[in-house]
C-alpha atoms as an extended CHARMM CRD file, in Angstrom:
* protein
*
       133  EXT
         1         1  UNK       CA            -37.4430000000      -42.9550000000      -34.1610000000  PROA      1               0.0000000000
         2         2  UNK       CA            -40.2990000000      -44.4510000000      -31.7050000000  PROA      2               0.0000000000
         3         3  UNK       CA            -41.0950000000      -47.4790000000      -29.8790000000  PROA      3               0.0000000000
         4         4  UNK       CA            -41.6900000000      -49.7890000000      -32.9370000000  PROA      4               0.0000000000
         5         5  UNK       CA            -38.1190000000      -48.4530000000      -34.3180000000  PROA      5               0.0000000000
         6         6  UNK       CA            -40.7730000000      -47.3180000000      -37.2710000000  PROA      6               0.0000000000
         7         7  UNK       CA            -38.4860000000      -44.6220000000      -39.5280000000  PROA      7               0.0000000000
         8         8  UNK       CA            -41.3040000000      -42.0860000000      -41.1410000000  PROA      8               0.0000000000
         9         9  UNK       CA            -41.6850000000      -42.4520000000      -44.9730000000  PROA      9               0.0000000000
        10        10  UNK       CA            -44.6160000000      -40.6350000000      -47.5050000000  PROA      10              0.0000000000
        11        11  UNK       CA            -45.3840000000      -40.7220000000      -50.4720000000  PROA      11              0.0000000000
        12        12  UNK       CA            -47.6320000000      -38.2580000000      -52.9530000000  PROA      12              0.0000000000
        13        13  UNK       CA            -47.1100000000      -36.4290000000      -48.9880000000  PROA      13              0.0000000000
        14        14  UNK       CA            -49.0520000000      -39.0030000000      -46.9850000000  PROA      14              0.0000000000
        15        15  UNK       CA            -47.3430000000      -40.9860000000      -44.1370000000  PROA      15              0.0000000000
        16        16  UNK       CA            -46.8790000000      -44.8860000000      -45.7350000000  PROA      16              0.0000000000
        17        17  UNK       CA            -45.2400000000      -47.8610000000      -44.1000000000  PROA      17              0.0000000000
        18        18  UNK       CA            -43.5000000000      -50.7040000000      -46.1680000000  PROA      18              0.0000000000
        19        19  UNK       CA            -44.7290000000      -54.0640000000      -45.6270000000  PROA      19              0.0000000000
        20        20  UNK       CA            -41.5330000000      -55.1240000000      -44.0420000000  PROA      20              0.0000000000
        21        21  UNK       CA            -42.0060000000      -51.8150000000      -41.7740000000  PROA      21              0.0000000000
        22        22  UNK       CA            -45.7930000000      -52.8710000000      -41.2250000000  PROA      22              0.0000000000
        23        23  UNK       CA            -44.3860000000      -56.8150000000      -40.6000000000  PROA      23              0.0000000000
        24        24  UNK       CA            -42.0940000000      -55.7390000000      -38.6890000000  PROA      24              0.0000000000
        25        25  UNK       CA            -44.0340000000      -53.8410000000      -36.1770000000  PROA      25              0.0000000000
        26        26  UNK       CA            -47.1430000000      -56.0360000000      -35.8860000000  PROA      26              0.0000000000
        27        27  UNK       CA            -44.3900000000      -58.6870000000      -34.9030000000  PROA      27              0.0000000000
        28        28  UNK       CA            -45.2010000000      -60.7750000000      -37.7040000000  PROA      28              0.0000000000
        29        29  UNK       CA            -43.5870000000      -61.6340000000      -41.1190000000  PROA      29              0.0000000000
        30        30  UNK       CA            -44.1560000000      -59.8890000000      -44.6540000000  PROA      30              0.0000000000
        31        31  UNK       CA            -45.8660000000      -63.4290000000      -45.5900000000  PROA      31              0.0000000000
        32        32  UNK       CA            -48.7990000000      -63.1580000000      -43.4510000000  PROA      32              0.0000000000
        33        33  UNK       CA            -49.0530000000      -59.4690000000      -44.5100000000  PROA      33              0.0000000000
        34        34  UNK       CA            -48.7800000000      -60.2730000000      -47.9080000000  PROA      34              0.0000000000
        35        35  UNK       CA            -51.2730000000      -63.7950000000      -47.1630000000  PROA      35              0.0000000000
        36        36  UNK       CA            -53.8660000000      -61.7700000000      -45.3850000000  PROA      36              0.0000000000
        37        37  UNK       CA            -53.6440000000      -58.8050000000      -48.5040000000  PROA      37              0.0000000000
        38        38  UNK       CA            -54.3020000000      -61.4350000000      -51.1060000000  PROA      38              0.0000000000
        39        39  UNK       CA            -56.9930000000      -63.3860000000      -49.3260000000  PROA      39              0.0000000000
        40        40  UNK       CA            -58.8600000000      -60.1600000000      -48.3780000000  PROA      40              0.0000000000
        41        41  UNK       CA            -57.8150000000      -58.3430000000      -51.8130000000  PROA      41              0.0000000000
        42        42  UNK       CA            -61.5120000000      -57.1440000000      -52.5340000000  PROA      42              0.0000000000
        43        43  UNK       CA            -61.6520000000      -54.9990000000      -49.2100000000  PROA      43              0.0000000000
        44        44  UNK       CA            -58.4970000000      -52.8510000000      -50.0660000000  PROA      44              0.0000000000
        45        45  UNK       CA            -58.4680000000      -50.0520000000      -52.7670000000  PROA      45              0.0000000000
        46        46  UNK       CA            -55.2740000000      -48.6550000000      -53.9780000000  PROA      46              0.0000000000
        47        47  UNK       CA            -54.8520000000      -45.4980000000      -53.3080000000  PROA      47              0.0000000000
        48        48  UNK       CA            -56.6800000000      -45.5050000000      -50.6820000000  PROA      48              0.0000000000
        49        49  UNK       CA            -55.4730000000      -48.4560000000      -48.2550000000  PROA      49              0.0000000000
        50        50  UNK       CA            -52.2280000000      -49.0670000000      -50.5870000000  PROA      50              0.0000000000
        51        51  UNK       CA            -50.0310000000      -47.7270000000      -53.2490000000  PROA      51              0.0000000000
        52        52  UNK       CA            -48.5900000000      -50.5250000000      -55.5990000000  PROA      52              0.0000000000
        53        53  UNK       CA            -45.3870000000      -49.2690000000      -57.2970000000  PROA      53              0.0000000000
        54        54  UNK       CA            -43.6470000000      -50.6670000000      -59.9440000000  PROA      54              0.0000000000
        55        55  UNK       CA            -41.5080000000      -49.0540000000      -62.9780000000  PROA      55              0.0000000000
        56        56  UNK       CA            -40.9100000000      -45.6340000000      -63.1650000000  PROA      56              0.0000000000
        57        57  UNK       CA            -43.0890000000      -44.6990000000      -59.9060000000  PROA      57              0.0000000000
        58        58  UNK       CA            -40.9640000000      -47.3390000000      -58.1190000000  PROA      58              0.0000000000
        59        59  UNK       CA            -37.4430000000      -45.6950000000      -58.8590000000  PROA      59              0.0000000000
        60        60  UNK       CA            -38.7160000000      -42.4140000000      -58.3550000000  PROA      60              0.0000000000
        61        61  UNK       CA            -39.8670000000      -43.3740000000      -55.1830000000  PROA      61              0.0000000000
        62        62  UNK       CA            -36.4310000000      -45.2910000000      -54.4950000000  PROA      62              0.0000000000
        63        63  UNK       CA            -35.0850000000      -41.6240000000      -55.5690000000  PROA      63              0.0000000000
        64        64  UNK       CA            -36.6150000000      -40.0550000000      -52.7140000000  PROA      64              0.0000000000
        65        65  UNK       CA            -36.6060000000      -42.4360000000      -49.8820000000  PROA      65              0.0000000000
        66        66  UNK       CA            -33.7890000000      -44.2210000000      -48.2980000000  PROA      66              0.0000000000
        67        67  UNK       CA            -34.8770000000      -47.5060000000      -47.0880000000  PROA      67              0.0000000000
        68        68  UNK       CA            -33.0790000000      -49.0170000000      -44.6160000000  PROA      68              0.0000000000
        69        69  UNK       CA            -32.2740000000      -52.5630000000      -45.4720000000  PROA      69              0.0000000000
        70        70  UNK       CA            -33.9200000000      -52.6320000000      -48.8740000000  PROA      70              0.0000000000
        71        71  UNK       CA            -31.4230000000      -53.1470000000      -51.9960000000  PROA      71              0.0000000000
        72        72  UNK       CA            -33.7810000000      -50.9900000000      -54.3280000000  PROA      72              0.0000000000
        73        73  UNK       CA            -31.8920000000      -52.1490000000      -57.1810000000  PROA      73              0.0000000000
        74        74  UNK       CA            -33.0600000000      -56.1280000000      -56.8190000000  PROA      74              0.0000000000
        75        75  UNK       CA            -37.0880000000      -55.0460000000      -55.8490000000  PROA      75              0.0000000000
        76        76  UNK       CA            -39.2520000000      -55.2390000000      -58.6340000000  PROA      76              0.0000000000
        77        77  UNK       CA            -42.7770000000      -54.2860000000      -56.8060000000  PROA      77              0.0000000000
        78        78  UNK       CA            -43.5900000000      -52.4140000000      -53.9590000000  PROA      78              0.0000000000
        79        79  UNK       CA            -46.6860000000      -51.8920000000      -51.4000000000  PROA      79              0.0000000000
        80        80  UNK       CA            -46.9150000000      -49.1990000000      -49.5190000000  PROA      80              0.0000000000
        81        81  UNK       CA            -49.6750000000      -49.1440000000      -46.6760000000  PROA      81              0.0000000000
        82        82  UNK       CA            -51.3730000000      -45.9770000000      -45.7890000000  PROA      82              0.0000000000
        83        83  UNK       CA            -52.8750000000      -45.1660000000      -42.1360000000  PROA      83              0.0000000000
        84        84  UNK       CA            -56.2190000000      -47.2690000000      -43.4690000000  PROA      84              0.0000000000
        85        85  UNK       CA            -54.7810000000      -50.3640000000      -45.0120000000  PROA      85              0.0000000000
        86        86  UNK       CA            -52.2130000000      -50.3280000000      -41.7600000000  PROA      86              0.0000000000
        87        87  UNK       CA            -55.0260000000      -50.6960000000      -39.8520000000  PROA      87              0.0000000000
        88        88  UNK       CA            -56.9740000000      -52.7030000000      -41.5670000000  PROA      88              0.0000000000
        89        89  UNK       CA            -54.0920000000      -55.7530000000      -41.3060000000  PROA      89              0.0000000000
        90        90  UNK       CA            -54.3750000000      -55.3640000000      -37.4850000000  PROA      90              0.0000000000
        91        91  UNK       CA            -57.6980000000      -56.7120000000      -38.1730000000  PROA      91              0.0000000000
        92        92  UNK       CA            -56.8390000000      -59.3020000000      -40.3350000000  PROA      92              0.0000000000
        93        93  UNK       CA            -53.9850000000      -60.2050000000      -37.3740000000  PROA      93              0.0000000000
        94        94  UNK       CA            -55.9220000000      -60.0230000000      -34.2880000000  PROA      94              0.0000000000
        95        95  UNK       CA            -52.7330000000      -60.8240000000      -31.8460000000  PROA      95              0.0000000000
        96        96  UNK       CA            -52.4950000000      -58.1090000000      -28.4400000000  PROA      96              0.0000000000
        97        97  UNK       CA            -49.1940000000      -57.3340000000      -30.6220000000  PROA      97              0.0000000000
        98        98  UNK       CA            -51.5660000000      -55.7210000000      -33.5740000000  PROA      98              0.0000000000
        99        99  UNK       CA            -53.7840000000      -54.2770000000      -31.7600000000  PROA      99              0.0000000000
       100       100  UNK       CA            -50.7170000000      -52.2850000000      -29.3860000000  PROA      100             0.0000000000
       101       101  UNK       CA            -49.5880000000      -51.5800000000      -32.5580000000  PROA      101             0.0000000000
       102       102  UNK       CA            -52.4100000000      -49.9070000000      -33.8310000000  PROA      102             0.0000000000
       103       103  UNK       CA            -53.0770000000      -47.7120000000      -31.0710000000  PROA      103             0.0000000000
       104       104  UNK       CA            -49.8490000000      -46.6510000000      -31.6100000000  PROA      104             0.0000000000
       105       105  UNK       CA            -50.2430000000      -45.9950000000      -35.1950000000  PROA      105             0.0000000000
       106       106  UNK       CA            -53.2660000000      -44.6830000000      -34.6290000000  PROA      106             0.0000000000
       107       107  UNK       CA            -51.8120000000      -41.8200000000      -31.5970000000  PROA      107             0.0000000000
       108       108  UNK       CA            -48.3020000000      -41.0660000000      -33.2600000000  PROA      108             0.0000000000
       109       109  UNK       CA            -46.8700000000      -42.3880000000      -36.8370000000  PROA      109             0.0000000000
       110       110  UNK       CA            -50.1690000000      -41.2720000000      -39.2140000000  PROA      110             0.0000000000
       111       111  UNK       CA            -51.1150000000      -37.8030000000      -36.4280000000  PROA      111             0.0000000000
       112       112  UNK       CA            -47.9100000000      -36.4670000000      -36.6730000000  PROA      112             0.0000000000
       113       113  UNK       CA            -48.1830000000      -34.7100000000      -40.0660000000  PROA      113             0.0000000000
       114       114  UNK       CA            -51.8840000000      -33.1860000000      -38.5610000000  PROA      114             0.0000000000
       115       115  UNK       CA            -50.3270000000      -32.2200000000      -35.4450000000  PROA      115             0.0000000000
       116       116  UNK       CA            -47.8810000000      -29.8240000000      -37.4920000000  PROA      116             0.0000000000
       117       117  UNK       CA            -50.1630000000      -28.3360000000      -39.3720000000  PROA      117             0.0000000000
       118       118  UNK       CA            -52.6120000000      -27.7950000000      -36.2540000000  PROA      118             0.0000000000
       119       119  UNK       CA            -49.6550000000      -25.9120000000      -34.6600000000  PROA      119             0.0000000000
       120       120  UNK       CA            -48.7010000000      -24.3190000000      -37.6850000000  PROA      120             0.0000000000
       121       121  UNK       CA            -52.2220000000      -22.4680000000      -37.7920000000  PROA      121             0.0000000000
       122       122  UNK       CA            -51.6350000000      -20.9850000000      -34.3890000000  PROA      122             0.0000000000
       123       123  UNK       CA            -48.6270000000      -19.1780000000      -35.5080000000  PROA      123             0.0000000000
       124       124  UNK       CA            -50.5380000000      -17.2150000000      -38.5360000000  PROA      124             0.0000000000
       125       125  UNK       CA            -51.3950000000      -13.6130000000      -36.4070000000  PROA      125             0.0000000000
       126       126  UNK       CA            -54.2060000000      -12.9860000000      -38.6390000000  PROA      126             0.0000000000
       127       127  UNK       CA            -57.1770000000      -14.4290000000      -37.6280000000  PROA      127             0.0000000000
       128       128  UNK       CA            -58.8740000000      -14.3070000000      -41.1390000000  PROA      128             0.0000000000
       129       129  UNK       CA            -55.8330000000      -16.1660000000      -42.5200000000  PROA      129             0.0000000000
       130       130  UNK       CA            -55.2830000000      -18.4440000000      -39.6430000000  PROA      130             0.0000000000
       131       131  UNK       CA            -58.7830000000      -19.3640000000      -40.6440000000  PROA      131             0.0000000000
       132       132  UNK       CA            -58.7390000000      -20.4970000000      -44.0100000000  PROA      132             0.0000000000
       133       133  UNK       CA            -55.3270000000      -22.7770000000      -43.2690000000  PROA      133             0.0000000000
């Protein structure tokens, strides 16, 4: 857990957030995330700001991940925001609240996964193979 009570998810092995997560922490409600998506829809590009699941994706991503708080069973659709598209609604917000936010996102919830693997290459003795991780 952290600060903005964000619990980690990923999917395809990036760090996501829900839009209820990304709502949640910007201090705002998943309307205006949802608002601000749809009226800026030509600047995002799935896959890389968002993943849009529905179907088969979406249960085998309900398979995997325990949502707090979500019935998986009623959801139909599902946006998941990478560290890009997070960002990106901070923009769209423009409150002191987003923009704490996305420092935060910024310094912890998306480095995380690149501060393991930094640390992980320190712990290879071979140089030559320390290297190419």
């Amino acid at each position: 857990m952290n600060e903005f009570n964000l619990i980690p998810i990923e999917n395809e092995g990036k760090r996501v957030l829900t839009t209820a997560q990304l709502a949640e922490a910007y201090g705002t409600d998943s309307k205006v995330i949802s608002k601000n998506f749809n009226r800026n829809i030509a600047r995002y590009t799935e896959g890389k700001h968002f993943y849009h699941l529905i179907g088969d994706e979406l249960k085998d991503f309900f398979a995997n991940v325990n949502l707090t708080n979500a019935n998986s069973s009623k959801i139909r659709e599902l946006y998941l925001w990478t560290e890009k598209g997070s960002l990106l609604h901070a923009k769209s917000l423009n409150t002191d609240k987003a923009w704490e936010v996305y420092d935060f996102l910024v310094e912890n919830y998306f480095r995380v996964q690149q501060m393991q693997v930094n640390v992980d290459n320190y712990m290879i003795d071979d140089p030559l193979k320390r290297a190419e991780r």
